[in-house]
C-alpha positions as CSV (number, residue, x, y, z in Angstrom):
1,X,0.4,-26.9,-18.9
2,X,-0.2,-24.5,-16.0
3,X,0.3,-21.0,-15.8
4,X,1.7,-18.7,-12.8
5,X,-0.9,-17.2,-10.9
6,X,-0.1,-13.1,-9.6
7,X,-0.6,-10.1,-10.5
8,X,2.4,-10.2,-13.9
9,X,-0.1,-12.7,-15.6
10,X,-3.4,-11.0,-14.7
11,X,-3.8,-9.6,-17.9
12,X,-2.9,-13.0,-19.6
13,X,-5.8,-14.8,-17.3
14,X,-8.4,-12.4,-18.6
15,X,-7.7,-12.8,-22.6
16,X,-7.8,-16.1,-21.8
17,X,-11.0,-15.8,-20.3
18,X,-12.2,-13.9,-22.7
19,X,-11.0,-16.0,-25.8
20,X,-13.1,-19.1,-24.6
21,X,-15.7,-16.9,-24.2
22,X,-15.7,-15.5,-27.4
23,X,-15.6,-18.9,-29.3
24,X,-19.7,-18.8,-28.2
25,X,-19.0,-22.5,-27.3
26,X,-18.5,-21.9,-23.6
27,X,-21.4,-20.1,-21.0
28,X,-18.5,-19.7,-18.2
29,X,-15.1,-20.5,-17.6
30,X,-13.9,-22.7,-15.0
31,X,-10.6,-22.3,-13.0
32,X,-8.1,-25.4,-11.3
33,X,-5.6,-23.8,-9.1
34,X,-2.5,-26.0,-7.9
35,X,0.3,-25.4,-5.7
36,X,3.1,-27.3,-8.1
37,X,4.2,-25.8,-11.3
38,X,3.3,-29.5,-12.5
39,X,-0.5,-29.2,-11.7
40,X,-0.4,-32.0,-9.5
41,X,-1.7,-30.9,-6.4
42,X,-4.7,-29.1,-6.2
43,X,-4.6,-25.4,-3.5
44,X,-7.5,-25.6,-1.4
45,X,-9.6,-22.9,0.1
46,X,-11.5,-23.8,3.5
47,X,-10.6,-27.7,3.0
48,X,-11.5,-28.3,-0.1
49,X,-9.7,-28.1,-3.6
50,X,-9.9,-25.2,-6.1
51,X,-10.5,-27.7,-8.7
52,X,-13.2,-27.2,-11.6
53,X,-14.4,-23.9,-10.1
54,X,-16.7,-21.8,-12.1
55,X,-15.3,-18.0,-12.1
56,X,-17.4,-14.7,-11.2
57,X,-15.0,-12.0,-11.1
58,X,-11.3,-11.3,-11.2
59,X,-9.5,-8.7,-9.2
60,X,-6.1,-7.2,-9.7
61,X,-4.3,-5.0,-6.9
62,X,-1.6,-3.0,-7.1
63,X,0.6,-2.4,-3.9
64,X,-0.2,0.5,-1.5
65,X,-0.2,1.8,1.8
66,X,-2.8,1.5,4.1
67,X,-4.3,4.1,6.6
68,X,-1.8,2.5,8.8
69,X,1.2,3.3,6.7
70,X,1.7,-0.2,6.2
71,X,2.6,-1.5,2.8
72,X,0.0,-3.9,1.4
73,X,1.2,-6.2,-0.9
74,X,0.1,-6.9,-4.5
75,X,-2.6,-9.8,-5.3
76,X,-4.7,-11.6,-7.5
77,X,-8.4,-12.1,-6.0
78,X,-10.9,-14.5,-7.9
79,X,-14.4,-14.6,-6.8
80,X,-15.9,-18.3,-7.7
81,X,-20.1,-18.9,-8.0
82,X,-20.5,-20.2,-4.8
83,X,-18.9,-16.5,-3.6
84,X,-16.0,-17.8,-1.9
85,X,-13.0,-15.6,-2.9
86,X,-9.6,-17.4,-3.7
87,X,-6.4,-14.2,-3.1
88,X,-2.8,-15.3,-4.4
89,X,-0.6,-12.7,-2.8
90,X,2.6,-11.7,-4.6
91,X,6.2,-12.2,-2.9
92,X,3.6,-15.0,-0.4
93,X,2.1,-17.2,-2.4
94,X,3.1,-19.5,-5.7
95,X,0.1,-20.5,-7.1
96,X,-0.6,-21.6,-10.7
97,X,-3.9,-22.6,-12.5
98,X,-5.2,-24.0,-15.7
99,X,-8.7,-22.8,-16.9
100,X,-11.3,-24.7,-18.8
101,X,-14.8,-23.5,-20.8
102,X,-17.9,-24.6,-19.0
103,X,-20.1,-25.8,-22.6
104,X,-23.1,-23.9,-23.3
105,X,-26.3,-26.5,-22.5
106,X,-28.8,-25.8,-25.5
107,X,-32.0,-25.7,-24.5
108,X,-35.1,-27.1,-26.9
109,X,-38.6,-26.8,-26.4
């Protein structure tokens, strides 16, 4: 099952994140993103799918004004490992994603 991706279900994407976390079973989270409600076709972001990508960091913003008076509208950014930066745009964009825990690797030795 997928879930909506803006800036209504940011708080929901960050429990979630941090309920795998907190299991201690996971060292990361990694995010799908998908154009269809389905999850059957992967967005991409310069060519390539947003498939199985760990996350770093994710941004809410409200809607404002700019310096220019214009309004700027309100978005969901997510920052992925390799520092590329995925941004669904509310009222542009319908995105949706399904998120996955990366295991933690024990190390012995």
């Amino acid at each position: 099952m997928t879930t909506q991706l803006n800036t209504q279900t940011y708080s929901q994407i960050n429990t979630e994140v941090t309920n795998l976390l907190k299991t201690g079973q996971y060292s990361g989270v990694n995010i799908t993103i998908y154009v269809d409600a389905e999850g059957n076709v992967p967005a991409t972001l310069n060519g390539n799918a947003v498939e199985n990508r760990k996350i770093m960091k994710i941004n809410s913003t409200a809607s404002y004004k700019n310096k220019q008076g214009q309004t700027v509208k309100p978005c969901v950014d997510i920052l992925f490992n390799n520092n590329e930066d995925f941004k669904a745009v509310d009222e542009d964009d319908s995105y949706y994603y399904k998120l996955v825990g990366v295991a933690v690797v024990k190390r012995f030795g």
